[in-house]
C-alpha positions as CSV (number, residue, x, y, z in Angstrom):
1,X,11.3,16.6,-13.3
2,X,7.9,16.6,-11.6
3,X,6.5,14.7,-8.2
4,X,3.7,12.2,-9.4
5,X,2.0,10.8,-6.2
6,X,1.1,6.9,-6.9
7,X,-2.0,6.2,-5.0
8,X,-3.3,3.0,-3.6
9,X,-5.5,0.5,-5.7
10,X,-6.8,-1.7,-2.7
11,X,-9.2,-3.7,-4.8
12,X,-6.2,-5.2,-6.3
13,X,-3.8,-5.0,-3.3
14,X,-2.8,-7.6,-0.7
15,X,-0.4,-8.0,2.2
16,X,0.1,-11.3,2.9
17,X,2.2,-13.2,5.1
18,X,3.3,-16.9,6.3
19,X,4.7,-18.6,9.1
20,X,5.7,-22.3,10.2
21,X,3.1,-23.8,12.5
22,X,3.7,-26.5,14.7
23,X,7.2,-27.2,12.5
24,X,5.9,-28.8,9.8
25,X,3.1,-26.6,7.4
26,X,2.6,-22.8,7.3
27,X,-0.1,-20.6,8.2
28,X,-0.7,-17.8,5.8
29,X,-2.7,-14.6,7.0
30,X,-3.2,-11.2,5.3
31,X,-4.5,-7.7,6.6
32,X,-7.6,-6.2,5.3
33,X,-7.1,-2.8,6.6
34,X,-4.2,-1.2,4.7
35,X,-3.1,2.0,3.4
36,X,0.0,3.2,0.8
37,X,1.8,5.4,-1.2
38,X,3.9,6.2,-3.0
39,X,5.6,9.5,-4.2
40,X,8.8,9.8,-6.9
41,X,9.9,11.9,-9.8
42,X,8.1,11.4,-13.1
43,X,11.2,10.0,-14.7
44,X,13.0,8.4,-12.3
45,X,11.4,5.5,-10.0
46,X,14.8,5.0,-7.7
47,X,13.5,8.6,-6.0
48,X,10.2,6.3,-4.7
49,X,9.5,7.6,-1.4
50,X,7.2,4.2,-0.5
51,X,5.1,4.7,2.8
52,X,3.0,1.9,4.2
53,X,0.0,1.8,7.0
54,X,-1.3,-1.6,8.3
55,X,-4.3,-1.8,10.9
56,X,-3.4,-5.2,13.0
57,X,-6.9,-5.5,13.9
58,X,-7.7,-6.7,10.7
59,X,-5.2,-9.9,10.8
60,X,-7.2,-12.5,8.8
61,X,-5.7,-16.6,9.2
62,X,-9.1,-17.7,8.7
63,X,-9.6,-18.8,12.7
64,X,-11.4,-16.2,14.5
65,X,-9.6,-17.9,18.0
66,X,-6.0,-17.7,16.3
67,X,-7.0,-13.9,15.1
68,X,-7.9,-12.5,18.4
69,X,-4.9,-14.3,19.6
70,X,-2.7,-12.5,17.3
71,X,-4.2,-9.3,18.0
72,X,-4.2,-10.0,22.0
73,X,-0.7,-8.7,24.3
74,X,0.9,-12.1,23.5
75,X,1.6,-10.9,19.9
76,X,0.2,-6.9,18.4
77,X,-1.2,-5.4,21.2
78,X,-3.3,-3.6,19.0
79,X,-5.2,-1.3,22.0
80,X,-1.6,0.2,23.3
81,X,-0.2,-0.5,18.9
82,X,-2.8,0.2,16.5
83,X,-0.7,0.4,13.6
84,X,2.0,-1.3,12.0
85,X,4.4,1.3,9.7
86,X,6.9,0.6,7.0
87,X,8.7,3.9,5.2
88,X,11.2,3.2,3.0
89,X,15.1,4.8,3.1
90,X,16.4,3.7,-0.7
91,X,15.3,1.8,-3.7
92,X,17.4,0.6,-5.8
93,X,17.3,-0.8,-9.4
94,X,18.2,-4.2,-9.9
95,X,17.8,-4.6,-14.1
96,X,15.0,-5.3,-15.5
97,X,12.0,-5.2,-13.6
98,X,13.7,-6.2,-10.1
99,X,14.0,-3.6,-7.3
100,X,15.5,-3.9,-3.9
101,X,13.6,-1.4,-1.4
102,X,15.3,-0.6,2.1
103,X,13.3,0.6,4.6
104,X,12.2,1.4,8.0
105,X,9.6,-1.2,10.1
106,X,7.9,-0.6,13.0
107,X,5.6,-3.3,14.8
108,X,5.0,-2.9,18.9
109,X,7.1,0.7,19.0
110,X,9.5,-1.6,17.8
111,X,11.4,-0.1,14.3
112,X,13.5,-1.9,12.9
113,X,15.4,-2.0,9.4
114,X,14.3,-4.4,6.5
115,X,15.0,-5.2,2.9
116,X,12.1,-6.6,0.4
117,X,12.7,-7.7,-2.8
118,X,10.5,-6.0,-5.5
119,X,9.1,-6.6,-8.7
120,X,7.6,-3.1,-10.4
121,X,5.5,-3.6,-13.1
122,X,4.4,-0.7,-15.3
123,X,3.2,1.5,-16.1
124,X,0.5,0.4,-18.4
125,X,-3.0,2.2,-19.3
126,X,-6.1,0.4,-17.8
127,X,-9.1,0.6,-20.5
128,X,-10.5,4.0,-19.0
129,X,-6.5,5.5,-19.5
130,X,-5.7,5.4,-15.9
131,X,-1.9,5.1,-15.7
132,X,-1.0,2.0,-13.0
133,X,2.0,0.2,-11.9
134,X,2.1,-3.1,-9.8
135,X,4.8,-4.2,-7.4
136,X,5.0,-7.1,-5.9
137,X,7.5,-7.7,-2.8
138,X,8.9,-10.3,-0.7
139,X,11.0,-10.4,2.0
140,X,11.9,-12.4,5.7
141,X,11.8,-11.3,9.0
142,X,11.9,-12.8,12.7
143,X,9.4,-12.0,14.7
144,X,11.7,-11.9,17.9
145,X,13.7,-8.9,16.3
146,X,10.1,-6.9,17.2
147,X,9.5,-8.1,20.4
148,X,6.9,-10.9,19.1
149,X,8.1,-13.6,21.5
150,X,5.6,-16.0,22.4
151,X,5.5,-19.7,21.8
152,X,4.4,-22.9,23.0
153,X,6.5,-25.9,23.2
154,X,5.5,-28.8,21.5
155,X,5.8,-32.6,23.3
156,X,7.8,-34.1,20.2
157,X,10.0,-31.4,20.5
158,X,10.0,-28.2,18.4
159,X,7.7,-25.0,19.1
160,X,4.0,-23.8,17.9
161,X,5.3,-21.1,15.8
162,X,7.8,-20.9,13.7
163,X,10.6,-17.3,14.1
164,X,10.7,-16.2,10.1
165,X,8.0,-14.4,8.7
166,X,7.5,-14.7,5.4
167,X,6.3,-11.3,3.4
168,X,4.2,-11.5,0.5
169,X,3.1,-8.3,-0.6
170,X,1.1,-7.4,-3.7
171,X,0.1,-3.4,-4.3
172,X,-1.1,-1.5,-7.4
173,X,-1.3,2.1,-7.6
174,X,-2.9,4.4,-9.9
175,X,-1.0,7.7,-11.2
176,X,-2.5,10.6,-8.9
């Protein structure tokens, strides 16, 4: 049985996210500064140890006023929180392609437990032979539960933005 460290492919990575906004669409965002990895034994993909990095400074929802916002004390904090961490505890094997991963978030100083959903895909050769698996994840959390608590009444009753995030994660990896 031998390690084989899985490392990031960010060309063809994304982690994406949505919220409600203003009760009645969603506002979708992503982070452009990411790091992962991921480490398990050559025949058995359960042993994943799955460790994630995300820079908040680089929230994207395509308003430049909403972004620094988000980055501002009323939400990250990114100058006192420059990261947000995710390091997994247990994946398990659903059938098929279908994974559950448990795990570890921490957003704030804030850590918290969470479950994703996976998909793993792979592995499959890319035409220079470089082994690569995908895995796409999804998951829910509320924002409360890490201490992002700020909102804004609306007059028709309701608030600015909504409590569940919704994950949407897509990573590849190549075989390191």
């Amino acid at each position: 049985m031998a390690t084989v460290n899985w490392t990031l492919d960010k060309a063809h990575s994304d982690v994406g996210f949505s919220v409600r906004h203003m009760m009645i669409s969603n506002v979708r965002g992503h982070f452009n500064d990411f790091e992962a990895s991921v480490t398990s034994d050559d025949t058995d993909l359960t042993s994943a140890k799955i460790s994630v990095s995300i820079d908040p400074k680089s929230i994207d929802t395509r308003s430049e006023d909403r972004d620094n916002h988000l980055r501002s004390a009323d939400f990250f904090k990114v100058e006192e929180y420059p990261r947000i961490t995710f390091e997994s505890t247990r994946l398990v094997h659903k059938g098929g392609d279908n994974y559950v991963v448990e795990g570890n978030l921490s957003i704030i100083g804030t850590t918290k437990p969470v479950t994703l959903d996976c998909e793993i895909q792979g592995p499959a050769k890319d035409p220079w032979g470089n082994e690569k698996i995908g895995v796409v994840a999804t998951g829910k959390l509320n924002r409360a539960d890490f201490g992002l608590t700020w909102n804004a009444a609306l007059e028709a009753g309701g608030v600015l933005v909504g409590d569940t995030v919704k994950l949407d994660i897509e990573l590849q990896f190549s075989k390191g």
